[in-house]
N, C-alpha and C positions, 0 to 999 in steps of 0.2 A: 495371418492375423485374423482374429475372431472378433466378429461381431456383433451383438444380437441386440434385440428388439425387446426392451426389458415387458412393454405391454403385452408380449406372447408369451411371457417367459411364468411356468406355471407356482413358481413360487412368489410373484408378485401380482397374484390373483387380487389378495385384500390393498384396495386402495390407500399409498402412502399418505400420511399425514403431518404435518412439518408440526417439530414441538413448541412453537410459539402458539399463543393463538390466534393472533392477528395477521399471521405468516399463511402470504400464499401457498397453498398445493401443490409439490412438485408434477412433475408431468411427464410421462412416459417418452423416452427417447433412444434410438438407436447408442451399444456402450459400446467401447472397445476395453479388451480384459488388460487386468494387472498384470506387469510383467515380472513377477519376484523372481527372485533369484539367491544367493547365499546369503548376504546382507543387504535388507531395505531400510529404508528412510519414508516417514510422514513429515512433508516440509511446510511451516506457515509465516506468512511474514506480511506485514505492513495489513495487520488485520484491524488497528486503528479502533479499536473498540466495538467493531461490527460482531460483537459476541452472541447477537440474539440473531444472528444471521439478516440476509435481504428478505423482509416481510413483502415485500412488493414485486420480489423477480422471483418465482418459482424456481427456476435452475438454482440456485442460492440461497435457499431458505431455511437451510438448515442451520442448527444452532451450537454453541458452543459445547452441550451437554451430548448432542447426538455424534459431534467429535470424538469427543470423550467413552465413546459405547463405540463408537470406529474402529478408536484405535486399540480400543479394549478389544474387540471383536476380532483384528485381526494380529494381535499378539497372542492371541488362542490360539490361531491357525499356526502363525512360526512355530513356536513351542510344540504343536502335536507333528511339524515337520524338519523340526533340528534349524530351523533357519534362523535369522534374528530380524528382528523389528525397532529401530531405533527413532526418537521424535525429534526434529532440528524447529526452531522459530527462530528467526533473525530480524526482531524488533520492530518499529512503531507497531507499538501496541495500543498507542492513547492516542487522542484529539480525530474526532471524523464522526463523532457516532454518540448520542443523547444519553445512552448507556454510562459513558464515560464521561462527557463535558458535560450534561444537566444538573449535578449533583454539586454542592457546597459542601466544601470543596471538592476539587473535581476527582474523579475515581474512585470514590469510595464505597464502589461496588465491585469495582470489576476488578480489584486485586484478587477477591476472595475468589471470585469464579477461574480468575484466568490462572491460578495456583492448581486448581483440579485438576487439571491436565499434569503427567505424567511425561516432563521434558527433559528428555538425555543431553541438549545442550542449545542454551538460549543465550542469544545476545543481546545487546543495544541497539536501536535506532536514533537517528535526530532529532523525533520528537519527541523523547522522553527527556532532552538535554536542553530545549530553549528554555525552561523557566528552572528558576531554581527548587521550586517546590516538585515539580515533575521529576527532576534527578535526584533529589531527597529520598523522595518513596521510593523510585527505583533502588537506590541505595539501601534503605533503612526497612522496605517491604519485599520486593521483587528480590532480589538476589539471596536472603534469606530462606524465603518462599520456594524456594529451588537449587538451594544449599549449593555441595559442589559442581553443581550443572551448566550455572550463570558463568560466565568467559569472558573478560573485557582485556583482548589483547591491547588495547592502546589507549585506555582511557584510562585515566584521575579522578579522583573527587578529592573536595577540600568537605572530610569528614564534618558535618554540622555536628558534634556533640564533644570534639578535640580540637577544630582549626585547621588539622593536619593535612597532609596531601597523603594520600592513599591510592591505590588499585581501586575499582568501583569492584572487581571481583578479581576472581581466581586469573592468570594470565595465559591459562592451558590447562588442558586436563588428559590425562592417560588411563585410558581404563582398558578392559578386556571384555569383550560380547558375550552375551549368557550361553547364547548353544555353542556355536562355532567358535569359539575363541579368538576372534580376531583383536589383535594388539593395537586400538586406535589412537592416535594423538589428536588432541582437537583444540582449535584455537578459535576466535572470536573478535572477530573485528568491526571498526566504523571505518566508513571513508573519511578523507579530510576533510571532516566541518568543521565550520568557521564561525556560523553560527548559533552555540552554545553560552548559555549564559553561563559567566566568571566565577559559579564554585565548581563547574570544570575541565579538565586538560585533555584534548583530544591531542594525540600525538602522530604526526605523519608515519602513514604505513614504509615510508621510504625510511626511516631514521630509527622504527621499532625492530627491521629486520634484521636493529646490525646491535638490539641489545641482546647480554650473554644468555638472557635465558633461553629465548628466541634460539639460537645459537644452538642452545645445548639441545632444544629439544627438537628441532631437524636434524643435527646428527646421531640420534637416538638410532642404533640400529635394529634393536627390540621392539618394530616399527610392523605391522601388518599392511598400515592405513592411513591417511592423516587427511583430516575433514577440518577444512576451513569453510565455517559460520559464519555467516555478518550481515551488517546492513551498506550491503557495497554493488555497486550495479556491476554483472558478471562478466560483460566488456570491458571494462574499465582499467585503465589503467594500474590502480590499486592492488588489483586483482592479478595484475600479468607480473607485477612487481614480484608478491606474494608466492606465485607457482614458481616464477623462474628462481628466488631464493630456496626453496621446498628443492627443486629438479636439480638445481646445479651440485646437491649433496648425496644424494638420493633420487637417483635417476633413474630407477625402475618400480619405487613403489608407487601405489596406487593414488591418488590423491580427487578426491571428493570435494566440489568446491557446492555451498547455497548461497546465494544472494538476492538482495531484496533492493528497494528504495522508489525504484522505478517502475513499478507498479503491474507489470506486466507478465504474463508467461515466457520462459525463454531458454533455452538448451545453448552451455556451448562447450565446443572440443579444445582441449587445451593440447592434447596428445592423444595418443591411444589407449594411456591407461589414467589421462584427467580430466572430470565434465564439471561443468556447471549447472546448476538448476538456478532457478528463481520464479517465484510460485504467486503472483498474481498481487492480489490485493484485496481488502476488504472482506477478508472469509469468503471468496467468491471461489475460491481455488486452495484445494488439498493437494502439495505435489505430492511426487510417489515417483521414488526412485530407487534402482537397485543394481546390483554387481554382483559377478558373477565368477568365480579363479581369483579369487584373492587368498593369501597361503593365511594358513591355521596355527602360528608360533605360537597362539597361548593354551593351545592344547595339545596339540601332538608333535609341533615343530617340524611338521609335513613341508616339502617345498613348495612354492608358488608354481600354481599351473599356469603354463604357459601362455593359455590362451584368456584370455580376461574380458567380461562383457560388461559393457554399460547401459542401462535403460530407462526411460523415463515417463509419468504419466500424468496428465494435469487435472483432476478428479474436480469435475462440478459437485460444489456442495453442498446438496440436496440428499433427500434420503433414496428415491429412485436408487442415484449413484452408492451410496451404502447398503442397501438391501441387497443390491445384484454384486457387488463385488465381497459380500460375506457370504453371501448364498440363504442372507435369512429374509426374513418377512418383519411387516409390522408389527410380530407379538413376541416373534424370537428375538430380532434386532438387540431394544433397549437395551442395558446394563440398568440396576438398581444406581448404578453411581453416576451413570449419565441422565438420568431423567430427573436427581434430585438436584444435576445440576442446571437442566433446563427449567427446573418449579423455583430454583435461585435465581435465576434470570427473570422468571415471569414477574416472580414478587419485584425486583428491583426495581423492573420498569414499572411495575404498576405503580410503587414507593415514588418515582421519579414523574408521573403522569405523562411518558411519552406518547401517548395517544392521545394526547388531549389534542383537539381540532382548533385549527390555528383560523381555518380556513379551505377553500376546495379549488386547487388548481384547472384553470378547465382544460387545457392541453397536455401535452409531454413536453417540458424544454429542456434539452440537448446540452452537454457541454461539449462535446465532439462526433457527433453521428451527424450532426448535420453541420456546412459549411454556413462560414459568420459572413456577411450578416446573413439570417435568416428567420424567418417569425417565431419557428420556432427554436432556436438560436437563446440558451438561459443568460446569455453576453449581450444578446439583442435588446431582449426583454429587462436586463438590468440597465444597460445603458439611456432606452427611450421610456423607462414609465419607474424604475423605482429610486436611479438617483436624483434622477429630476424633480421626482415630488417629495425626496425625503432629507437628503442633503442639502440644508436650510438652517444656517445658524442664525438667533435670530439677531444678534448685533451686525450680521452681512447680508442679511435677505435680499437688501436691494445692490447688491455691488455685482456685477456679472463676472462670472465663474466658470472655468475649466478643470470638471472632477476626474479625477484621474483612478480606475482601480486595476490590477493586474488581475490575467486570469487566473492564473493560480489559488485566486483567493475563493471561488467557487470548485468545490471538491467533488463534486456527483449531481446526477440529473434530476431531474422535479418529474414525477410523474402523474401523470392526470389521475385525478381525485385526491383524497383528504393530504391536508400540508398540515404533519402536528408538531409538534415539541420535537420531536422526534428527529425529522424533516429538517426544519432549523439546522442542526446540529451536523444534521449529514450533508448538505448542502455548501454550508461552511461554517466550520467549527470555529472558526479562528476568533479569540478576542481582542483584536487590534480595532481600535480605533481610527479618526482621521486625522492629519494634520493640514496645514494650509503655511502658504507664504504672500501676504499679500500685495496689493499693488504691482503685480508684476508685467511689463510692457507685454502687449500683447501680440507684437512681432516674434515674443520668444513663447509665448505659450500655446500659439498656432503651431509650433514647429515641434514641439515639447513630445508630443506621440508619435512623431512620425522618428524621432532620434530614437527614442525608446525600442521602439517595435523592430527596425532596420538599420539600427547603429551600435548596434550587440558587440561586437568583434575589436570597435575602437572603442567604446568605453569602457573594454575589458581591458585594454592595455594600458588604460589611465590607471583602473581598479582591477588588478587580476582576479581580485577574492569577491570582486561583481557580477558573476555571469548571466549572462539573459535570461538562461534556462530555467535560473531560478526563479523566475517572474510566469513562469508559466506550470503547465502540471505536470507530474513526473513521468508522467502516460507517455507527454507530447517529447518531453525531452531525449527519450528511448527512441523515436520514428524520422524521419530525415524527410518523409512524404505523407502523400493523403492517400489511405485506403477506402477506394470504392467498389462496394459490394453492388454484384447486380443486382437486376429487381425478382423477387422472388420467383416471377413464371419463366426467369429467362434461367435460372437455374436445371428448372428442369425439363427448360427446351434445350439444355447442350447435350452433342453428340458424344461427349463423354461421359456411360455410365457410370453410377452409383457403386460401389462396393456390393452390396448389397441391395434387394430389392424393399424398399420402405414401402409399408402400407399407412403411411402418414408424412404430411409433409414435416421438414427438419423447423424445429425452431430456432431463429435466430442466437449467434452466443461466441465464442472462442474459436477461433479456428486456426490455430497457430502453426507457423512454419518458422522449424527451429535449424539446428545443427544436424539435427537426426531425421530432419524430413517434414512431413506435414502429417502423420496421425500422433499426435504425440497430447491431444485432447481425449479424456475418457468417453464424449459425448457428442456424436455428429452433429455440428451443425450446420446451419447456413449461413454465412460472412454476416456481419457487420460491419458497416462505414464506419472510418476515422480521419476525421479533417482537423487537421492542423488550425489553431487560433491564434490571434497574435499575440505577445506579451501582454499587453495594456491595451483597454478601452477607455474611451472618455466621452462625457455627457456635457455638452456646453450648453451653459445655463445662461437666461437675459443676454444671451448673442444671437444677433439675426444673421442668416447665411450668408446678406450683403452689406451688413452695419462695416464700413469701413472705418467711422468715428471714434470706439473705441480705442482709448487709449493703454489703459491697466485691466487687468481684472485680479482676483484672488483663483491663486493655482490650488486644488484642493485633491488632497491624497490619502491613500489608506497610507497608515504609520508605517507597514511592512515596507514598503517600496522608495522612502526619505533618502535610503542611498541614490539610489537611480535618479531619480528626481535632480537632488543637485547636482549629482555627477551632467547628468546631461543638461542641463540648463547653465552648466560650466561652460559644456563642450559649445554649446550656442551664442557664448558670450557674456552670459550674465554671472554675478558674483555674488551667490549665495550659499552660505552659511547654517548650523545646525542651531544657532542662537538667532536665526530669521524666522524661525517657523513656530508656529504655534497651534495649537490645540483647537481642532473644529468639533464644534458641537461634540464637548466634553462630557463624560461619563456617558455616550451612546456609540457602541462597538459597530461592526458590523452585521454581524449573526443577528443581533436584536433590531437593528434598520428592517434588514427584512420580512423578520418575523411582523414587522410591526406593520408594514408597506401591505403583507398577505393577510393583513386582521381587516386593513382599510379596503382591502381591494377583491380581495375573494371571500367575501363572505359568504354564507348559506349552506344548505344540506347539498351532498355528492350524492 
């Protein structure tokens, strides 16, 4: 394996520049090389509108348009080597990101940019299906925008311009590789969500296996390859479903699994000749995957060699990582067609004022690098100073209250200095509102978080389509434990050497240990901590630690979490209803509390 030090490396003389302009510098860091082979894969998924890339994490700041000159860049290299280069994305594309949610209505920027890209086969995610306007434009923009390429193995839409029930797209697609001729079939899936608003049909991957088309085209024997897409987490059950109906027909060809939802990097073996990918989150992560003896029926009908390889590479998305794995520089790099679509992003956001200054964070708050409670803990910090001073309606000000919000409902960390429009949105995008059920004894609302957070597994079994997990992030829901990373001098005080000799210390970032091992990050780093949070946190309001007196108070919640709520205050004894709840401090969401909390509370220059 090779390694090198892109800051020695003499074609990365001119100092890289990230094409935003308020986008951190990336930063010179020890690579590991691409592993190509006969056919590769550019994998992206759950990039959530982060198209102007992480302005504030140099590893990550690369932008949608220096994608777009990537993948351009290294579809030159296939083509001058017979090889092929194909582009996979497996959905949430929308909500997480200013780009996307600032705008009235929402997205009406990043359709145009996120079409630029050149994708050989995109799927759906979840949240392009909770509102009906969101699967609208997926419908009526996005799968247009990308003609036969969009896959929606098991979804419906009820057509807005007929009534009808429809395919959202194509149900598979068969094409042939431009150098190599490989014969692939390729399908596109969701997990089973439940969660979908009513114009449309998610259909169980168990129930879609056994319709004919499905059928027909796993017994296809003019078959090289078959790449299953989606937005499905690559353990999962869904997914073993899926191979094992693929292997039980067709038990020697190759099969290519991508998956996304869970936010994470992650490799896994289904056999010798089937892997999985799943490629990170938030633009933070380009996978890169490839194979190697798979047979050539659509051009010479050569047999399959024997020996067949898998590999895989999780590319920090920065241009460092791009210059050194094209072999160009700052001046060669661009494409004319990636830079006008990074001056499309720039105008947008400018169009949207995501840089306007909300306010200046004076710390970093954490949503899993540090253990909860802690100060600086973004769960801490919302529970002791922003629901207490902001969740206040004024017909209940004086009634004492138990506010309830899951952590799921914060998406990403607050970094010290400027908190803009921007910020908002990445933070948490979500437009839900609160609700409240009042009067509630408060023998049952004392107990109310502690059933939530530790009572997962029986209020599943009341509610199977309830699961805990979904109250927390999708990060936490992939991990079973807390990873802690040493302290940076104890790194390299251990007696097990480095690969290499670094003439810089590693910057913290990705360090993943997959199926295939632990180099399978393009970029050495040093660990990051990840500690587990509980489902729900709660902020008691006009309750003293020893007020025994009380008798009611008003339960107050974000809207997302109304199932759970009743469900467990069922499980507690009490007998509440979806016409007991009502509407707390109406017409003021989430996302805007905050923003509002950081105008009162951080003011001044960073």
């Amino acid at each position: 394996m090779i390694i090198r030090l892109l800051g020695c490396l003499a074609f990365s003389g001119i100092v890289a520049q990230a094409a935003q302009p308020s986008a951190a510098a990336p930063v010179s860091a020890p690579l590991r090389e691409l592993p190509w082979g006969q056919i590769n894969f550019l994998h992206t998924t759950d990039t959530h509108g982060w198209h102007a890339g992480h302005l504030q994490e140099p590893s990550f700041s690369a932008d949608w348009g220096d994608y777009i000159s990537f993948a351009d860049r290294l579809r030159e290299r296939a083509d001058e080597e017979g090889v092929d280069l194909l582009l996979i994305d497996t959905g949430d594309r929308i909500e997480g990101n200013g780009l996307y949610d600032a705008s009235d209505p929402k997205g009406i920027y990043t359709s145009d940019i996120l079409k630029e890209q050149e994708i050989d086969v995109i799927t759906v995610g979840n949240h392009e299906l909770y509102k009906q306007n969101s699967s609208n434009n997926e419908y009526l923009e996005t799968v247009p925008n990308f003609k036969g390429n969009y896959i929606a193995s098991n979804l419906d839409i009820i057509d807005p311009r007929t009534g009808e029930r429809v395919p959202l797209a194509r149900r598979y697609r068969k094409f042939t590789t431009k150098n190599q001729g490989i014969r692939v079939v390729a399908f596109g899936f969701l997990f089973d969500f439940k969660g979908n608003a009513n114009n449309t049909i998610v259909q169980k991957v168990q129930d879609t296996i056994h319709e004919e088309w499905f059928k027909d085209a796993i017994h296809d024997r003019e078959v090289d390859l078959f790449v299953v897409a989606g937005h499905v987490h690559i353990r999962s059950e869904e997914y073993r479903i899926i191979f094992r109906a693929i292997r039980e027909v067709q038990w020697d060809t190759p099969i290519q699994l991508f998956g996304g939802h869970y936010h994470i990097r992650d490799y896994k073996k289904f056999d010798s000749k089937s892997y999985a990918i799943e490629s990170g989150r938030y633009m933070e992560t380009i996978g890169f995957q490839s194979i190697s003896g798979v047979s050539t029926g659509g051009k010479d009908h050569s047999s399959r060699i024997a020996s067949i390889t898998f590999s895989r590479r999780y590319i920090d998305n920065n241009l460092y990582s791009f210059y050194h794995h094209t072999s160009l520089n700052s001046t060669t790099f661009p494409t004319a067609h990636g830079s006008n679509v990074s001056s499309l992003i720039s105008s947008s956001r400018k169009a949207l004022k995501l840089d306007l200054r909300f306010g200046c964070a004076p710390i970093d708050l954490w949503t899993n690098r540090v253990p909860y409670p802690d100060n600086s803990s973004i769960f801490s910090w919302l529970e002791q100073l922003v629901l207490p001073d902001m969740v206040i309606d004024p017909e209940r000000k004086s009634t004492s209250r138990v506010v309830i919000a899951n952590t799921g409902a914060m998406r990403f960390d607050i970094f010290k200095g400027p908190f803009t429009i921007d910020t908002t949105f990445t933070v948490s995008p979500f437009s839900t509102g609160f609700r409240y059920i009042k009067d509630v004894p408060f023998k049952l609302a004392d107990q109310l978080l502690t059933v939530l957070n530790n009572e997962g597994e029986i209020l599943k079994q009341a509610a199977p389509h309830l699961e805990a997990r979904m109250l927390t992030s999708p990060e936490q829901a992939a991990r079973q434990a807390n990873i802690i990373a040493p302290e940076i001098g104890d790194i390299y005080k251990s007696k097990q050497q480095p690969l290499v000799s670094y003439k810089q210390r590693l910057t913290p970032g990705y360090t993943t240990k997959d199926d295939a091992g632990e180099d399978g990050d393009d970029t050495v780093h040093s660990p990051i901590s990840f500690y587990n949070v509980p489902n729900c946190i709660e902020a008691r309001i006009r309750i003293a630690t020893d007020d025994h007196a009380i008798e009611t108070v008003d339960v107050v919640y974000l809207e997302f979490i109304q199932p759970w709520v009743l469900l467990a205050l069922k499980f507690l004894g009490g007998e509440y209803e979806t016409a007991d709840t009502k509407g707390y401090l109406e017409g003021v969401d989430f996302t805007t509390m905050i923003a509002q909390w950081v105008k009162e509370n951080w003011d001044g220059d960073c």
